[in-house]
N, C-alpha and C positions, 0 to 999 in steps of 0.2 A: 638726461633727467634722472635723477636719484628719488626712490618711493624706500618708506620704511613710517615708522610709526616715533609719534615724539612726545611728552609729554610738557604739557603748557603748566603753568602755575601764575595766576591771578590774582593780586590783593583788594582789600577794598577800595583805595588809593588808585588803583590801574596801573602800579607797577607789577610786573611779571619774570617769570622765568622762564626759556623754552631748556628743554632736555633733550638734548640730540644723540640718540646712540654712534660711536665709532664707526659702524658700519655706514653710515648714512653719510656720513661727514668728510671721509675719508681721505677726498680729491677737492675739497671747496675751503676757501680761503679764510673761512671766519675761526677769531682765536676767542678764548676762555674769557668771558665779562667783556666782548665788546657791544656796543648796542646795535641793535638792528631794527627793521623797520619791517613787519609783518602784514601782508595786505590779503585777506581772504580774496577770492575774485566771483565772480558769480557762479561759473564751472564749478565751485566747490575745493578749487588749488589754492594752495599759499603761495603768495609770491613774497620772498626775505631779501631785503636789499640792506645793505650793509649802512651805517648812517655816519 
């Protein structure tokens, strides 16, 4: 498990943008503008599943 801090960006539409710093990203497989699918959980984690 990888923790760091990301910044989300929200439109009025519900299109968005997540910010993932380098550091966080490092070892995980998503590339630059692919979409993904973001699930808060109850715990208070994301879970990002690739779509």
């Amino acid at each position: 498990m990888k923790k760091g801090t990301c910044k989300f960006y929200v439109d009025r539409d519900g299109a968005g943008r997540i910010y993932v710093p380098k550091g966080v990203t490092g070892d995980l497989p998503f590339v630059h503008g692919e979409q993904l699918k973001i699930t808060l959980r109850d715990d208070g984690s994301l879970l990002v599943e690739k779509l």
